[in-house]
OpenMM code with the backbone's topology and positions (N, CA, C; nanometers):
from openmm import Vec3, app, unit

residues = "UNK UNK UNK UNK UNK UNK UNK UNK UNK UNK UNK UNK UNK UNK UNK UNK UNK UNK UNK UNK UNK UNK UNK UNK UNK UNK UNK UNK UNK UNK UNK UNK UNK UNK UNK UNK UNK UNK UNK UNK UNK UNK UNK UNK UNK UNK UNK UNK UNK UNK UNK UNK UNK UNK UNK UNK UNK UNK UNK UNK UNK UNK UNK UNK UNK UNK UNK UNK UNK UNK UNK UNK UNK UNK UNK UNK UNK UNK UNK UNK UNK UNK UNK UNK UNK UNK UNK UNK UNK UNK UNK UNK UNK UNK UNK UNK UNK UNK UNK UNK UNK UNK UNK UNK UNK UNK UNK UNK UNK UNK UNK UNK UNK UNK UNK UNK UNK UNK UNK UNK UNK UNK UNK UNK UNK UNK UNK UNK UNK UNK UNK UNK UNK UNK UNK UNK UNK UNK UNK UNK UNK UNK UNK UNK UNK UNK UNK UNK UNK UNK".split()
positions = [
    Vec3(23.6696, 19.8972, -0.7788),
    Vec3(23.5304, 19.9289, -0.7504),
    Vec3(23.5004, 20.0707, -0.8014),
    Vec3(23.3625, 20.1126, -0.8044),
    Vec3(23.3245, 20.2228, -0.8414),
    Vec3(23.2442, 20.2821, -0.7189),
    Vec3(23.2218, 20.4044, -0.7364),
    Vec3(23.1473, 20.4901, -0.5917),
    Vec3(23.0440, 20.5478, -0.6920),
    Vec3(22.9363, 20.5455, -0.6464),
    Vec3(22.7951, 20.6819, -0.7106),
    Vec3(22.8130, 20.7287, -0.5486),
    Vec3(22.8017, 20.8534, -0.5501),
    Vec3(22.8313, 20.9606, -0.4282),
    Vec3(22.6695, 21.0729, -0.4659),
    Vec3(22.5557, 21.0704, -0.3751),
    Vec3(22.4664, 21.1378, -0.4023),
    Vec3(22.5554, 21.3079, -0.3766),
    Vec3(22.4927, 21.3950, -0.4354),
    Vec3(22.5810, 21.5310, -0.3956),
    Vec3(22.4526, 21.6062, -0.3310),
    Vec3(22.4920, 21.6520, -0.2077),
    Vec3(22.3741, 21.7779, -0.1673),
    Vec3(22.2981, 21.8980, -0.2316),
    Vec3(22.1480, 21.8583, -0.2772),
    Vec3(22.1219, 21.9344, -0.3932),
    Vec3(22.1385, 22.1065, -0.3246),
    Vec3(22.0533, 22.1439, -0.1825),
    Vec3(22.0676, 22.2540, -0.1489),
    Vec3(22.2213, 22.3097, -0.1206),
    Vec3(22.3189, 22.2702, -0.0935),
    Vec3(22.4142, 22.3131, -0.0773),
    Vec3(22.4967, 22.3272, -0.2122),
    Vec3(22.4661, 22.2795, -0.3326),
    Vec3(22.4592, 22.2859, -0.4714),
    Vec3(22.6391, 22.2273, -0.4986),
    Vec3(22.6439, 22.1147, -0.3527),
    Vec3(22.7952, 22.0484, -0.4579),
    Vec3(22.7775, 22.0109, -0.5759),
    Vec3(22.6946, 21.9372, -0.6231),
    Vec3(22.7264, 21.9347, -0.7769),
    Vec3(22.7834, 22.0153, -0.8267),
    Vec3(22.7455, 22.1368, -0.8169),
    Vec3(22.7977, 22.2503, -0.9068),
    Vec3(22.9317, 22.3014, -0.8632),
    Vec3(22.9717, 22.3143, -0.7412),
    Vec3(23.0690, 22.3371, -0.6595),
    Vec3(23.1902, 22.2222, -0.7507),
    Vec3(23.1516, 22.1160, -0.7762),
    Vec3(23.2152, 21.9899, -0.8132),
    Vec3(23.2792, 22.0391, -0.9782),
    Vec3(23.1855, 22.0799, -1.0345),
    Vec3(23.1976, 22.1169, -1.1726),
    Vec3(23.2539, 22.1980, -1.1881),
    Vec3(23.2831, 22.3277, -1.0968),
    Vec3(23.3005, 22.4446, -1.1512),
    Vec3(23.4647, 22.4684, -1.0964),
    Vec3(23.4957, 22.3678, -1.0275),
    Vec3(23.6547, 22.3116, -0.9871),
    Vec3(23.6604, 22.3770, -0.8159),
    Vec3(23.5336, 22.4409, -0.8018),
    Vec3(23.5638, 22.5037, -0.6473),
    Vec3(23.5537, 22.3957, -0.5078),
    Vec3(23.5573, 22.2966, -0.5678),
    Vec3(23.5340, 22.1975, -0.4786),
    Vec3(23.6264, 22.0868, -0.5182),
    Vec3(23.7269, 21.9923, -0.4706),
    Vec3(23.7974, 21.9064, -0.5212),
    Vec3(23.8124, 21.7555, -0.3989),
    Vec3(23.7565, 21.7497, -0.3041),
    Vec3(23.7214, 21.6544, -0.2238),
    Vec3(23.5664, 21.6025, -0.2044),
    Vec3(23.5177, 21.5039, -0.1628),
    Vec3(23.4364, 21.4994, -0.0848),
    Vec3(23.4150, 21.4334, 0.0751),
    Vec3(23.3477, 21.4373, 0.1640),
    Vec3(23.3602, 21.4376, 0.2520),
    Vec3(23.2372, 21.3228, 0.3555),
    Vec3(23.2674, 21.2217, 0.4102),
    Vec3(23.1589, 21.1632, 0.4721),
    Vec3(23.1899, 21.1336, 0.6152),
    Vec3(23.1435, 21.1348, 0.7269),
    Vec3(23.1417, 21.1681, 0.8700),
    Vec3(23.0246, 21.0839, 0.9619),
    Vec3(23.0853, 21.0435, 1.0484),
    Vec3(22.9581, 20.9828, 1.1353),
    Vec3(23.0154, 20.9789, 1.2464),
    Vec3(22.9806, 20.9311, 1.3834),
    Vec3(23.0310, 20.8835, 1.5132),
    Vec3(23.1315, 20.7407, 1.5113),
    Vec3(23.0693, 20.6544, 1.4184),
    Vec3(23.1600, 20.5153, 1.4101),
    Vec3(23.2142, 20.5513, 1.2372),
    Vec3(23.2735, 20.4436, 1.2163),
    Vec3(23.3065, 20.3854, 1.0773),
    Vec3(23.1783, 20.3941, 0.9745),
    Vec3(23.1550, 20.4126, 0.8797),
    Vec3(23.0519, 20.4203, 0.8080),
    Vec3(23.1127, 20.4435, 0.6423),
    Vec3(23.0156, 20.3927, 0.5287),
    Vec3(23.0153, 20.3192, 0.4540),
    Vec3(23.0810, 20.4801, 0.3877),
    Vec3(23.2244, 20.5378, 0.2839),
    Vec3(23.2917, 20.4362, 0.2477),
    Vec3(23.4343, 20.4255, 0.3098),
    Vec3(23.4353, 20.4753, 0.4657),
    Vec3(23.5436, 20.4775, 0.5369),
    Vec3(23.5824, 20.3408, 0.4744),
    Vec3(23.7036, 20.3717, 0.4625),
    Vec3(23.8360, 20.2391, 0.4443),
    Vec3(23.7695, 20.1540, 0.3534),
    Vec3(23.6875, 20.2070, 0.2444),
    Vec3(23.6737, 20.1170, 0.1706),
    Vec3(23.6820, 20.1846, -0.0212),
    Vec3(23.7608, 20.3107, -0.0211),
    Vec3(23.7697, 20.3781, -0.0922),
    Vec3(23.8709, 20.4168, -0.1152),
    Vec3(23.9362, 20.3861, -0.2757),
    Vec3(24.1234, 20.3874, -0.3055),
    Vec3(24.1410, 20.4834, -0.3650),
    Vec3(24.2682, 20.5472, -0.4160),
    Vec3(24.3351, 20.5706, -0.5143),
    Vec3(24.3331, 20.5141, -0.6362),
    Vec3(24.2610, 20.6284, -0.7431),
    Vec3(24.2812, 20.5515, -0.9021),
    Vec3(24.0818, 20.5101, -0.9024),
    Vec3(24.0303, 20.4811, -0.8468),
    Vec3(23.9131, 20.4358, -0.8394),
    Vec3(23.8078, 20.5438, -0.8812),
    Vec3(23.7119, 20.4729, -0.9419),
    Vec3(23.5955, 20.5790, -1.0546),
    Vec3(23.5391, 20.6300, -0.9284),
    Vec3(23.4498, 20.7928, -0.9403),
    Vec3(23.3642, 20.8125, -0.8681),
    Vec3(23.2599, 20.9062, -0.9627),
    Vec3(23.1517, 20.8272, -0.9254),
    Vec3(23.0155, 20.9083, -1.0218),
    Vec3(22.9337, 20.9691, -0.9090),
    Vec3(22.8582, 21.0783, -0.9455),
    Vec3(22.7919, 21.1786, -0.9014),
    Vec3(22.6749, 21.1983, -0.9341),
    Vec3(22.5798, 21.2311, -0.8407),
    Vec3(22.4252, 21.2548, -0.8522),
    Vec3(22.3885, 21.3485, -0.7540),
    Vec3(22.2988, 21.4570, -0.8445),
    Vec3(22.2548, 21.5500, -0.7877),
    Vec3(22.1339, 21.4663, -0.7271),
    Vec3(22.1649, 21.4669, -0.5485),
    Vec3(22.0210, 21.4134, -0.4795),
    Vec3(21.8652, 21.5273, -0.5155),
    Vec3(21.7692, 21.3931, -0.5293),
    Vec3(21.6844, 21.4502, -0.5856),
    Vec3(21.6309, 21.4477, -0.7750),
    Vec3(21.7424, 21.4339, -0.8220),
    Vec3(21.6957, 21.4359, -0.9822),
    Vec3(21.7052, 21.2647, -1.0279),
    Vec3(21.7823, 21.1751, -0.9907),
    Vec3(21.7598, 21.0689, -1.0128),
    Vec3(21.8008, 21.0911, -1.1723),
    Vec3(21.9313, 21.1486, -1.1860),
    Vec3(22.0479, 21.1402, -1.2662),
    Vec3(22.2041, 21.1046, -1.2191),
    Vec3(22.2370, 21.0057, -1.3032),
    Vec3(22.4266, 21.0214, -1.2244),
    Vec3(22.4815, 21.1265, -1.3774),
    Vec3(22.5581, 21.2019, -1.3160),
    Vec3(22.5296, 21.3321, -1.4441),
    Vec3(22.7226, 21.3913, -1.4869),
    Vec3(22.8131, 21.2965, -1.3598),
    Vec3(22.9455, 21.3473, -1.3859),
    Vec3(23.0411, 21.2361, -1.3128),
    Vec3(23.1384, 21.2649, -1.3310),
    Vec3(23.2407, 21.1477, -1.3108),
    Vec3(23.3703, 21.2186, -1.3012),
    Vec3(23.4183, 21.1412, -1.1810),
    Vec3(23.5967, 21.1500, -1.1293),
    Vec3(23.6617, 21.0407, -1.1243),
    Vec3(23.8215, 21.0952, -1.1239),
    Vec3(23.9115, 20.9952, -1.0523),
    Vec3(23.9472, 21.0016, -0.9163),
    Vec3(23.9442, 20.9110, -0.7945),
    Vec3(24.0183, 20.8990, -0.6551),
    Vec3(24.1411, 20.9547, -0.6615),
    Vec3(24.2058, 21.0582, -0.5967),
    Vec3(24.3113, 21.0936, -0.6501),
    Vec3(24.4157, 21.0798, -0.5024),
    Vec3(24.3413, 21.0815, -0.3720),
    Vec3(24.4209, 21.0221, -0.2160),
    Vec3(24.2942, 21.0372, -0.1391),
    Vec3(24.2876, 20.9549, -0.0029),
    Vec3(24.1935, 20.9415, 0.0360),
    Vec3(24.2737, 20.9881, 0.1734),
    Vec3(24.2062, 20.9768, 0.2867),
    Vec3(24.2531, 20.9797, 0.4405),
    Vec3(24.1227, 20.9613, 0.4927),
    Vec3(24.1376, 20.8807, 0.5884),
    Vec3(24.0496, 20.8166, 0.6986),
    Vec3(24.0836, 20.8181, 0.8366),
    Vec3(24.0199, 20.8669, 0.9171),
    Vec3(24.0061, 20.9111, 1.0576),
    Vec3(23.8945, 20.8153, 1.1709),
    Vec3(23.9814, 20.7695, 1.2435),
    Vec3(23.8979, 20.7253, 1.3596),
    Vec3(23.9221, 20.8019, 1.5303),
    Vec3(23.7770, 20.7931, 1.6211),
    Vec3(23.7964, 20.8451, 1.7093),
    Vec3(23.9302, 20.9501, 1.7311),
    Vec3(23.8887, 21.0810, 1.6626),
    Vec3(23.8981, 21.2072, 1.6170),
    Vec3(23.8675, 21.2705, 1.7626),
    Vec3(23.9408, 21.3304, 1.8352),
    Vec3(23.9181, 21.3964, 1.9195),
    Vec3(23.8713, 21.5776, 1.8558),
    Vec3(23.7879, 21.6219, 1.9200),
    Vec3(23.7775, 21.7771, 1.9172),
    Vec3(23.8246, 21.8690, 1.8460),
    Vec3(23.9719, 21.8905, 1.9096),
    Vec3(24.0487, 21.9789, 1.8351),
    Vec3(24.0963, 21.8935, 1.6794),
    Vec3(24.1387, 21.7895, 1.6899),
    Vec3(24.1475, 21.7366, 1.6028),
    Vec3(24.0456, 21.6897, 1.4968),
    Vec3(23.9240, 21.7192, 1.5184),
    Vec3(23.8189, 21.7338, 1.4060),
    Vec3(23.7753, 21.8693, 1.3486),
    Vec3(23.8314, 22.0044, 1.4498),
    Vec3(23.8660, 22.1366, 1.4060),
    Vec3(23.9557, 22.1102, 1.2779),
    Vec3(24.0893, 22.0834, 1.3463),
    Vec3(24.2018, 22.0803, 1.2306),
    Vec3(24.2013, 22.0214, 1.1340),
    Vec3(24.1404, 21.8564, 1.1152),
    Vec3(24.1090, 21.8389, 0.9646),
    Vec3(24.0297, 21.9214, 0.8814),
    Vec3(23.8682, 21.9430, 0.9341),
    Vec3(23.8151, 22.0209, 0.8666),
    Vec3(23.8734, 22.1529, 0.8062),
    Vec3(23.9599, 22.2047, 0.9290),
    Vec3(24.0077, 22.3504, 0.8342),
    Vec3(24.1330, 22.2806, 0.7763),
    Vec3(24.1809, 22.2370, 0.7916),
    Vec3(24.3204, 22.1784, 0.6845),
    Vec3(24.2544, 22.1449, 0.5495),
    Vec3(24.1829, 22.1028, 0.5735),
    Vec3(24.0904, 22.0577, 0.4170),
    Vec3(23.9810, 22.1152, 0.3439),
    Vec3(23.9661, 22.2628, 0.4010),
    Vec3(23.8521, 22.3485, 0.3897),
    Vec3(23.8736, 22.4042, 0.2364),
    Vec3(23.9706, 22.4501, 0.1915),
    Vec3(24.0133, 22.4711, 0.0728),
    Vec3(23.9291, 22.3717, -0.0353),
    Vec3(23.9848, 22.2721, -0.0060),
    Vec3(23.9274, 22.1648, -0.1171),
    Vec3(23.7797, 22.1477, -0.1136),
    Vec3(23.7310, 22.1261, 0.0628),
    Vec3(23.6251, 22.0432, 0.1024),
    Vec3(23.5304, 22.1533, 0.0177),
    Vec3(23.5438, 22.2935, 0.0376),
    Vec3(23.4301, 22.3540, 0.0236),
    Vec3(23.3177, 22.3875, 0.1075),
    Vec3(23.3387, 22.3959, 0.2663),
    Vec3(23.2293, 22.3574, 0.3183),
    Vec3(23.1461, 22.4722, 0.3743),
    Vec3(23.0084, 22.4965, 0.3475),
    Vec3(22.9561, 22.5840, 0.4491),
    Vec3(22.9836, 22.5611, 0.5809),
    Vec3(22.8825, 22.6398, 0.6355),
    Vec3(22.9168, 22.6591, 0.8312),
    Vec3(22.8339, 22.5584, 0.8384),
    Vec3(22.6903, 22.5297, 0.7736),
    Vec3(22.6237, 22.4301, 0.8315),
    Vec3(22.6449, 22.2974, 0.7492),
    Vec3(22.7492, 22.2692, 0.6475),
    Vec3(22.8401, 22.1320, 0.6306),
    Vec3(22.9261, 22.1261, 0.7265),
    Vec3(23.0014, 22.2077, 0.7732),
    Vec3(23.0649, 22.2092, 0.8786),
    Vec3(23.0617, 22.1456, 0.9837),
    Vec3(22.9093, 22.2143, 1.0455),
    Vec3(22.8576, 22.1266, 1.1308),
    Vec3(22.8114, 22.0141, 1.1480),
    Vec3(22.7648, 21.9250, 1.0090),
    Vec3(22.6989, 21.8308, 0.9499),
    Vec3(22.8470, 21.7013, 0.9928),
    Vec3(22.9178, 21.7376, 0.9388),
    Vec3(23.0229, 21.6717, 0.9421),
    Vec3(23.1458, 21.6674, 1.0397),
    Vec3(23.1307, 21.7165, 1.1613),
    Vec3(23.1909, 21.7254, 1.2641),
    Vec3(23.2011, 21.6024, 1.3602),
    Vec3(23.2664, 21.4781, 1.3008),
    Vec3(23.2111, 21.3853, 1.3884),
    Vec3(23.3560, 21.3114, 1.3876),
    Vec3(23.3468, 21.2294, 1.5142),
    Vec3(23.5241, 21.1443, 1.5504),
    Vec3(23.5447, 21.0728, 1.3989),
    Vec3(23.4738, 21.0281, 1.3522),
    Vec3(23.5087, 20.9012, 1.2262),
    Vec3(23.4962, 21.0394, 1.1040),
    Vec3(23.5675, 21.0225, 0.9975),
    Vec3(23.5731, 21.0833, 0.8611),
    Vec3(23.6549, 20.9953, 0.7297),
    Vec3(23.5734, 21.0116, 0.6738),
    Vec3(23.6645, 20.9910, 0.5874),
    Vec3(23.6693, 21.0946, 0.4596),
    Vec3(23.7682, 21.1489, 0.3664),
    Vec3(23.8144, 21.2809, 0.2914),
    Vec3(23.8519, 21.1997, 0.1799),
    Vec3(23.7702, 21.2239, 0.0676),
    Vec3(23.7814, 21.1194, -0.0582),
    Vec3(23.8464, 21.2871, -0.1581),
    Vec3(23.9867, 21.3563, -0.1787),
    Vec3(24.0058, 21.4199, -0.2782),
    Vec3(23.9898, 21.3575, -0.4412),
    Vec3(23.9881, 21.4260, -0.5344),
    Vec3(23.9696, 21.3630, -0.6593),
    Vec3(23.9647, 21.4806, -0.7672),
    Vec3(23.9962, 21.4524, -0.9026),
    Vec3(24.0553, 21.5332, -0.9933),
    Vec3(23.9776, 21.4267, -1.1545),
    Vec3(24.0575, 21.5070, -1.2443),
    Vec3(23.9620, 21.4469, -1.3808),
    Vec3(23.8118, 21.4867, -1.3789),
    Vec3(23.7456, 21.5413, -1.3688),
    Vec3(23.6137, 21.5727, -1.3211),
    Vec3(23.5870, 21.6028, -1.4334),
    Vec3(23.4919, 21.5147, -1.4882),
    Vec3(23.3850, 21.5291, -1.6399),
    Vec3(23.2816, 21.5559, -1.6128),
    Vec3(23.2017, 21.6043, -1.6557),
    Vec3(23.0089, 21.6206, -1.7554),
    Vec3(23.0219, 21.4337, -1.8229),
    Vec3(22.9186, 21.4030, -1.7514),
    Vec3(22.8959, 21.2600, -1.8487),
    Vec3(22.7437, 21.3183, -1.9204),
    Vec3(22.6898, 21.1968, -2.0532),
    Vec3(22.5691, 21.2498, -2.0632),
    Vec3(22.4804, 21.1301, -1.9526),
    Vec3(22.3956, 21.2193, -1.8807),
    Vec3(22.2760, 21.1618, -1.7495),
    Vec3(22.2831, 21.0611, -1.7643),
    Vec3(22.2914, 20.9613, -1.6660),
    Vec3(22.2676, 20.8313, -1.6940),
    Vec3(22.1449, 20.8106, -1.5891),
    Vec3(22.0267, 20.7280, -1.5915),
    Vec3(21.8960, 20.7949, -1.5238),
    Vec3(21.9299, 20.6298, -1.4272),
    Vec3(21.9176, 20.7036, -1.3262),
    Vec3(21.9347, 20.6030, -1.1614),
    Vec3(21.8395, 20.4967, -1.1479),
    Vec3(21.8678, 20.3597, -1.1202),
    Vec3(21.7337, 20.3246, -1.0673),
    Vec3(21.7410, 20.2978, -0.9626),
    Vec3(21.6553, 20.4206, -0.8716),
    Vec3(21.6577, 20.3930, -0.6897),
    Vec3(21.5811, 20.2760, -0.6427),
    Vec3(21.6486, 20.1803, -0.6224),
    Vec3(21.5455, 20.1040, -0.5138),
    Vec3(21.5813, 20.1948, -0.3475),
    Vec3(21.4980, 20.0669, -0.2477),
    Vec3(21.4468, 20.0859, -0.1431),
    Vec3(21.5929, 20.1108, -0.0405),
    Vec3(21.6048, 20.1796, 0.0335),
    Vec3(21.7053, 20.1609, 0.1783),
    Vec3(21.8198, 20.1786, 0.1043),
    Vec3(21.8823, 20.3181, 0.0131),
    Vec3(21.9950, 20.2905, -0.0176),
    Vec3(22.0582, 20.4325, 0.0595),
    Vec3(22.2069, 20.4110, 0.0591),
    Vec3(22.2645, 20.5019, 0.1400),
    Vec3(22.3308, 20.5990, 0.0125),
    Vec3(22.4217, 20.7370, 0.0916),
    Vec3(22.3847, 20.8269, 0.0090),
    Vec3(22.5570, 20.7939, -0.0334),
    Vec3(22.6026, 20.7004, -0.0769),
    Vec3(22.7404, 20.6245, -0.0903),
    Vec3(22.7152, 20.4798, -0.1645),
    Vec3(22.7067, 20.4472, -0.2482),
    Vec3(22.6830, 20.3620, -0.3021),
    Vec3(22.8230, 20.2748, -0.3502),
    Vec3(22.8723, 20.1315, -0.3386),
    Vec3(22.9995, 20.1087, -0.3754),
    Vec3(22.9572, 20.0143, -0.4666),
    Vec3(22.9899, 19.9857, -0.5980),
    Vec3(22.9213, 19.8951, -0.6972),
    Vec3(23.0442, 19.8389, -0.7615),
    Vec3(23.0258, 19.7128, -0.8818),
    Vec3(23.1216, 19.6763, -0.9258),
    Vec3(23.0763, 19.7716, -1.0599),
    Vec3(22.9833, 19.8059, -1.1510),
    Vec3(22.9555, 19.9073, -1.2366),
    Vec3(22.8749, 19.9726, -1.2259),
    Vec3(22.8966, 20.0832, -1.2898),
    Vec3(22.7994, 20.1746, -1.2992),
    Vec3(22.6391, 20.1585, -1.3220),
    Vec3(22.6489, 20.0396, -1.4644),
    Vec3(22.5686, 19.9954, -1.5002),
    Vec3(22.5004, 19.9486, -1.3889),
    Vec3(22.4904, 19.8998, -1.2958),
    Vec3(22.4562, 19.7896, -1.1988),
    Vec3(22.3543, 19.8893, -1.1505),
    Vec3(22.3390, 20.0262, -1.1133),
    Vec3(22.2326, 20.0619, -1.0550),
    Vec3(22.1656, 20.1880, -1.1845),
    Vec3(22.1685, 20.1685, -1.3117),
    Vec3(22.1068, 20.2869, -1.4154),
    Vec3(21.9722, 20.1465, -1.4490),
    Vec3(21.8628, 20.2500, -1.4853),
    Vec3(21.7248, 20.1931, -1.5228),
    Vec3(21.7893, 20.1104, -1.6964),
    Vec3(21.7339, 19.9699, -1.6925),
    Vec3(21.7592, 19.9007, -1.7933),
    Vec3(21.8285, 19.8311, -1.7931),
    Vec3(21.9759, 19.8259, -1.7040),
    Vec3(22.0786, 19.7821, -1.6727),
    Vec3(22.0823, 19.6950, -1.5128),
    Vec3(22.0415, 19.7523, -1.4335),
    Vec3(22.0231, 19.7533, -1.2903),
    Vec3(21.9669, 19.6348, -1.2589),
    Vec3(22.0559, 19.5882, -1.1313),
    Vec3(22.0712, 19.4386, -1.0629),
    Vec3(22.0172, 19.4886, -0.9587),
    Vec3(21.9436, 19.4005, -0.8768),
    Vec3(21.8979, 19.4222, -0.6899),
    Vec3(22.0090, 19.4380, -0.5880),
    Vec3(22.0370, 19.5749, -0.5840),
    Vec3(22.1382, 19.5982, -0.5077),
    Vec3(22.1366, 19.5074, -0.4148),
    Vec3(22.2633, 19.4688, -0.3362),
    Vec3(22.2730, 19.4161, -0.2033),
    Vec3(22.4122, 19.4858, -0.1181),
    Vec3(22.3622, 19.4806, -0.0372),
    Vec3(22.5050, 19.5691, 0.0585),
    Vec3(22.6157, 19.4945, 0.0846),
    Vec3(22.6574, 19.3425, 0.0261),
    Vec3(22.7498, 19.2902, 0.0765),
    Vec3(22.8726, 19.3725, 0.0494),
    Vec3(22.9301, 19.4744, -0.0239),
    Vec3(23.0201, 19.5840, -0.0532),
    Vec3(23.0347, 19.6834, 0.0155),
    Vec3(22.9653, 19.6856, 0.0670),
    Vec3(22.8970, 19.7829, 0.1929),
    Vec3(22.9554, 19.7528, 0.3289),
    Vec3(22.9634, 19.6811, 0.3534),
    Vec3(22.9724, 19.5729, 0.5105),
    Vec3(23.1410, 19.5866, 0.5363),
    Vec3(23.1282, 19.5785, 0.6617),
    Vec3(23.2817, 19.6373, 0.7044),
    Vec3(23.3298, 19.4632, 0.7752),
] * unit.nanometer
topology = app.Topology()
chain = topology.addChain("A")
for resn in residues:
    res = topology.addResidue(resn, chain)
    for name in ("N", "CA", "C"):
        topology.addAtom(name, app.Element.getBySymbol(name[0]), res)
């Protein structure tokens, strides 16, 4: 499978992503959420600066780790165990402080040239596709979340 991963335009991961100061990314909720345990090793991940409605760069999965009902201290200690990579401000920090995580590291990190998004309606900021193609304008099928679904 492939991942499009929107990147936080104000907190400027994209660039964080590019410039090698950043080498994970990071998604968090109270339960399981989309791409806990559904994201490998070896697997493509494309990138979009939220907001421009470009996918503009591309990685490889390089180890993943997934966390359930995360107690306290133990959502301290991942975050700072992984702060190096994660990159995170104080208020990602806080954003992402939650029992469920999942920590997608990754390496190979290219400049693709833009490939221009086509957003439909109700999509999450994690997208799991069989291609890339599947969601760029010209190319693009009616998403459905069955990839999605736990």
């Amino acid at each position: 499978m492939i991942h499009l991963v929107y990147c936080d335009d104000k907190e400027k991961v994209l660039e964080k992503i590019l410039d090698g100061s950043k080498t994970m990314i990071i998604r968090a909720a109270a339960g399981r959420k989309i791409p806990h345990s559904r994201v490998f090793d070896g697997e493509k991940l494309y990138f979009m600066k939220k907001g421009t409605a470009k996918i503009s760069a591309n990685a490889t999965v390089k180890s993943v780790q997934n966390y359930v009902k995360l107690s306290e201290d133990e959502i301290v200690k991942v975050l700072a165990d992984n702060q190096e990579k994660l990159n995170l401000s104080k208020k990602q920090q806080e954003r992402w402080h939650k029992k469920c995580m999942c920590l997608v590291e990754f390496e190979n990190v290219s400049e693709i040239k833009p490939l221009d998004f086509d957003r439909q309606g109700n999509m999450d900021d994690w997208l799991i596709l069989e291609k890339i193609e599947d969601v760029v304008v010209g190319t693009s099928i009616p998403y459905n979340y069955d990839k999605a679904k736990f």
